[in-house]
N, C-alpha and C positions, 0 to 999 in steps of 0.2 A: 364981755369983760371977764378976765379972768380971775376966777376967785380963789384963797385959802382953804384949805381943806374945811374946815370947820366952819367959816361964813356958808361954802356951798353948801353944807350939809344943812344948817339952816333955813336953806333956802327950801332946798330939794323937800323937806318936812313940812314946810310953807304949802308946797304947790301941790303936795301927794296926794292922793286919795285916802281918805282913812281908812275905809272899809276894807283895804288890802295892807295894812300893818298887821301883825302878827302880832309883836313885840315894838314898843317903843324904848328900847334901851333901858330903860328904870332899873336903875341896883347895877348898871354897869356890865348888866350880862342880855342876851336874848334870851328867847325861848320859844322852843321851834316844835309846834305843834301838828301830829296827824292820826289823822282816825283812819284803823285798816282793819278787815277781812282780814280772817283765818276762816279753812273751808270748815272745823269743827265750830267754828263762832256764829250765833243765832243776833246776838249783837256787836256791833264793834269795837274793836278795841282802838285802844289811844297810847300812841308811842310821845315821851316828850325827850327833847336834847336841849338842855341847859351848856350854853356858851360862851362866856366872858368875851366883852369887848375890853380892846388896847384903850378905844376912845369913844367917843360920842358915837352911837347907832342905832339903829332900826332894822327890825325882819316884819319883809311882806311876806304873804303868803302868797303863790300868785294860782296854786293849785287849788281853788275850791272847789272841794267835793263836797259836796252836801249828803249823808246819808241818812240823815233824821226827817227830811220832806219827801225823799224818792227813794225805792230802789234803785234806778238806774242812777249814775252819777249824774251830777249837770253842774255845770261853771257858765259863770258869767260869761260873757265875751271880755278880753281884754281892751280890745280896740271895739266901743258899740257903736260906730259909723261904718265898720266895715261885718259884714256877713260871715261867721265862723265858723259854718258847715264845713267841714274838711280841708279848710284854708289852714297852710303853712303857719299864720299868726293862732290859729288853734290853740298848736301844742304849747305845752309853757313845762319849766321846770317847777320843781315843790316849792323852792325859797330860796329869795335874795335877801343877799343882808347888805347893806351899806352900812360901810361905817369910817372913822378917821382913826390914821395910825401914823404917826409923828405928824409930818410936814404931807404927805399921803393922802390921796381919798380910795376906797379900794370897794369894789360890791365882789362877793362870794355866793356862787349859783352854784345850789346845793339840792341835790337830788335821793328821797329814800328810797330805798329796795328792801325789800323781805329780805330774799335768798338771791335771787336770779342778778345776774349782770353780765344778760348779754347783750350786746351794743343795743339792738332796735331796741327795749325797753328802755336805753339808758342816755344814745349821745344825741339821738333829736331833740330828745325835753332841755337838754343843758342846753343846745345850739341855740332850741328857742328863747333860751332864758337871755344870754347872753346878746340876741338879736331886740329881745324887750329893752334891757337896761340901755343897748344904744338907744332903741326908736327913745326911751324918757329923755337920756341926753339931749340927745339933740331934739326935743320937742321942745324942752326947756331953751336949748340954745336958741330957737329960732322967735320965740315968743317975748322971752326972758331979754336976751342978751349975756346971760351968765353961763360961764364955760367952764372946766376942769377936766382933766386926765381923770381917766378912771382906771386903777390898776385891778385886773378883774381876775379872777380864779375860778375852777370848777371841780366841784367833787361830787361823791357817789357815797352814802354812807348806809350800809348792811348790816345783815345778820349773817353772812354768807364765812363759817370758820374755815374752810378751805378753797379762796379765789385765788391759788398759784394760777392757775391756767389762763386764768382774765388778765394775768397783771405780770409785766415786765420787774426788772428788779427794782425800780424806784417808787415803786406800787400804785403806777400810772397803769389805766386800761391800756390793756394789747390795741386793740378796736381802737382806741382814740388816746393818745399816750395825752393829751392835755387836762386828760378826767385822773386826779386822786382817787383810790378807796379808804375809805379807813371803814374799819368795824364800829357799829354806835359805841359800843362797850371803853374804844377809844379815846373817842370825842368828847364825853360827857361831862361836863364841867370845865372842860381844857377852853384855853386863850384863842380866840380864833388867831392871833400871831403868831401860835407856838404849830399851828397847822402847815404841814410842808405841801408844795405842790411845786413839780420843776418849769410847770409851764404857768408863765402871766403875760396875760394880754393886757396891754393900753389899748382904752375906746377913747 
């Protein structure tokens, strides 16, 4: 059955896993949380991007990195029926945000960078991101019955003050013209609708 932007969203919140919310929308904005390495950092530091939604939303995290139980990273598996040794379902992006904007239902797979963007550190994680948010769709559709378009977007957001060479003139990666840059400095407190990107996918 197909539903309203805002009953699916509902629903989708219903069916989630907690443990992979970030942010549940509260106050109207997300908040998109990560701990990184600096080679002079003996601890790690914690970058935050504060984002207003248009509407009702949510940020997963779907990148957990644990650095306070291990040096090495470790994440969950996303899929724990299937085996995540080097399997394609591995890789994930940092964060998807779902949320409603008018009549709209839209997820944004969103990727940080220090400095570096070049494709191999940047357009598997989004692909993976983007291949997650189907597999939940239709996990949903098949169990559920509950359907919607999802208008989907993907960005890259750095600290990188000179990506001319990454980036075409609509400041889509060269590598993958469907990945936006923006600098965090950008982003930071802005509407995720006021956020450009010339390529959207429907899932």
């Amino acid at each position: 059955m197909t539903l309203a932007a805002g009953t699916y969203f509902e629903h989708l919140k219903a069916y989630v896993n907690g443990k992979y919310v970030m942010h549940d929308g509260t106050g109207g904005k997300v908040v998109l949380t990560e701990k990184y390495f600096r080679p002079q950092d003996v601890k790690p530091q914690e970058r935050k991007v504060n984002l207003v939604l248009p509407g009702a939303g949510m940020a997963f995290k779907l990148d957990h990195d644990d650095f306070e139980t291990s040096e090495k990273k470790s994440k969950p598996a996303l899929f724990h029926f299937l085996d995540d040794t080097a399997k394609p379902w591995s890789k994930r992006c940092d964060f998807v945000i779902f949320y409603v904007y008018g009549k709209a239902f839209h997820a944004d797979c969103i990727e940080f960078k220090s400095k570096s963007l070049t494709a191999e550190k940047i357009v598997p994680q989004l692909k993976a991101g983007v291949c997650w948010v189907s597999s939940l769709k239709r996990t949903i559709e098949h169990y559920t019955g509950d359907t919607r378009r999802i208008r989907l977007r993907k960005f890259v957001f750095a600290e990188n003050d000179n990506p001319g060479a990454y980036l075409d003139a609509n400041r889509q990666l060269v590598a993958d013209p469907s990945v936006r840059y923006y600098h965090f400095d950008e982003v930071q407190g802005q509407s995720l609708a006021t956020l450009h990107n010339t390529s959207v996918q429907e899932i």
